[in-house]
N, C-alpha and C positions, 0 to 999 in steps of 0.2 A: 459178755460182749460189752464193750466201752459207751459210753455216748456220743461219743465220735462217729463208731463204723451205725450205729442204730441210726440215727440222721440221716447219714449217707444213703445207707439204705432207704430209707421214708423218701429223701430226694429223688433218687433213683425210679421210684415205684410210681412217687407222684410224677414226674416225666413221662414214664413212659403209658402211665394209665391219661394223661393230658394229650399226649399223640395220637392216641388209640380215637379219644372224643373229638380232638380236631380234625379225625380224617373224616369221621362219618357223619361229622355237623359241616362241613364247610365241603360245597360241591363242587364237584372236578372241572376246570373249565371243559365249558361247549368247544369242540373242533370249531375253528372259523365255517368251515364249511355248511355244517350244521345251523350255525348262524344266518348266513349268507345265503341258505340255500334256495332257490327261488325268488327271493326278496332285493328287486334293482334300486342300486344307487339311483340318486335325480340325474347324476352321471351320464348313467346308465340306458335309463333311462331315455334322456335326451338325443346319447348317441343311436339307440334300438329307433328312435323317433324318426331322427333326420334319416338315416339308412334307409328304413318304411317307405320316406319320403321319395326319396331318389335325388335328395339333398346331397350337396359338396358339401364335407365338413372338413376344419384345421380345429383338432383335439390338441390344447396343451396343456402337458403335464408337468405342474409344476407346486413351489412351496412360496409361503411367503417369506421365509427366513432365508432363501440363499440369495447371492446378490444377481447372478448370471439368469433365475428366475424373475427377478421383479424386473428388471429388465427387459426381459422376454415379454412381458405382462404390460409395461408400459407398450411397445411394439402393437400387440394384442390388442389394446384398446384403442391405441392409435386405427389400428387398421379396419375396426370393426363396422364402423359407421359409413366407409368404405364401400363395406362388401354388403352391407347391409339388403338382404332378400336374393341373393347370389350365394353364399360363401355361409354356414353355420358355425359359428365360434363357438366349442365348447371348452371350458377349463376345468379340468379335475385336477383338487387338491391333494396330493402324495399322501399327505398326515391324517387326513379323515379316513379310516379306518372302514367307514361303506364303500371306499373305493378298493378297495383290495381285491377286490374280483377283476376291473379292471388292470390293474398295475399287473395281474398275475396273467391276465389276459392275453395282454400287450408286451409282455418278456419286458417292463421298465427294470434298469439299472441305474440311470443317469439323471439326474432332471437340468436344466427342461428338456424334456423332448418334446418333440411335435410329430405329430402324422397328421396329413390332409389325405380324406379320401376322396373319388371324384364322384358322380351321381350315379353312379352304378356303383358303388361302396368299395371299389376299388383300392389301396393304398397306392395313393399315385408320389406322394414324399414326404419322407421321414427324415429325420435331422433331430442329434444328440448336441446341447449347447445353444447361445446364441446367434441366431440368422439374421445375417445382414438384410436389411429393408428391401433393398433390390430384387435381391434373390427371390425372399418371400412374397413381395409382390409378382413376379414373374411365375412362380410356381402358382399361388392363386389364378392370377389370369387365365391358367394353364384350363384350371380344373372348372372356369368359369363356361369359357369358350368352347367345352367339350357336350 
């Protein structure tokens, strides 16, 4: 046998004896779920809070990186001070990863989107994208007066 195919071989052997120790030294990821399981986002959290309450909340779900989100986020904090002890502004972040149970909660595909519920935890409106001031203010009103 050459010193060529004897190398190859030792390559071979040490590969696949390196695969064998990478699988049983490095552990399998945890299912999200498993992770997750029990344990609320501040999200979360907050939302389970105000519901409790029989608090009106406007949940937005959004990122800092899209533009139609900071956007929607400038609107949000415009409006906040507003609604301030009426209306519970919460914002979940898409990309933090404690929010996942929410996002999977809520069927999110789009950001931002927004749900306002009313004091009976109701989904009274939902909307994919940015809302016009009007609108939004009128749908809060809604959920105020109720």
């Amino acid at each position: 046998m050459s010193r060529t195919v004897q190398w190859i071989i030792i390559a071979i052997i040490l590969v696949f004896v390196g695969g064998i120790v990478y699988k049983q030294n490095v552990a399998a990821p945890v299912p999200q779920h498993e992770i997750t399981a029990g344990v609320l986002s501040p999200s979360e959290q907050e939302i389970e809070t105000a519901l409790e309450n029989g608090d009106s909340i406007w949940i937005l779900f959004r990122s800092t990186t899209c533009v139609p989100c900071v956007e929607m986020q400038q609107i949000f904090d415009e409006l906040k001070p507003e609604y301030e002890g009426k209306v519970r502004f919460i914002e979940v972040d898409v990309n933090d990863r404690a929010n996942i149970n929410l996002l999977q909660e809520y069927k999110l595909q789009y950001i931002p989107t927004s749900y306002i519920h009313d004091g009976q935890g109701n989904i009274s409106y939902h909307n994919v994208g940015v809302i016009p001031l009007d609108e939004l203010t009128a749908e809060l009103d809604r959920v105020v007066t109720q």
